[in-house]
C-alpha positions, 0 to 999 in steps of 0.5 A: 849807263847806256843800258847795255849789258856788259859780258865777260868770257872766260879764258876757255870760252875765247880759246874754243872761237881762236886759232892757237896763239903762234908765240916766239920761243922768248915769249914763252921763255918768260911765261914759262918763268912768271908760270913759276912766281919770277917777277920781271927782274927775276925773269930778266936774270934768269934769262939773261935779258933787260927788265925792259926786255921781258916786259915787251916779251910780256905784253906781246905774250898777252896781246897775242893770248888775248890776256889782260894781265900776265895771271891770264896769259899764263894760263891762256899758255897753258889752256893751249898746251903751250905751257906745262901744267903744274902739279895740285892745278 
């Protein structure tokens, strides 16, 4: 170890320092889908996309929000307002 301590921030704690994630209608097409349960086969039928497709929507989605798994960017979307809130969440 090198002796430095690791530290983690929430995904609150990076939306107060960052400018709101500028998203393209498709990435938040598929947030808005994985939001609901799809998987990315499920998503590319919905939306009539590639599997591949979705996934590249996916990983640019959470480049953008700074999210290491699409969990994170779903709810770094709606941390934003960029996706709805479910209700009971």
């Amino acid at each position: 170890m090198s002796g430095r301590a690791v530290t983690t921030t929430s995904v609150e704690e990076r939306t107060d320092r960052m400018a709101l994630p500028k998203l393209c209608p498709r990435e938040l097409d598929v947030l808005a889908e994985i939001a609901q349960g799809a998987s990315n086969t499920v998503v590319a039928q919905q939306l009539s996309l590639q599997p591949d497709t979705v996934k590249r929507y996916l990983r640019n989605a959470m480049r953008k929000l700074h999210a290491t798994n699409r969990h994170e960017a779903v709810r770094a979307a709606r941390d934003w307002g960029l996706l709805g809130v479910e209700a009971g969440e």
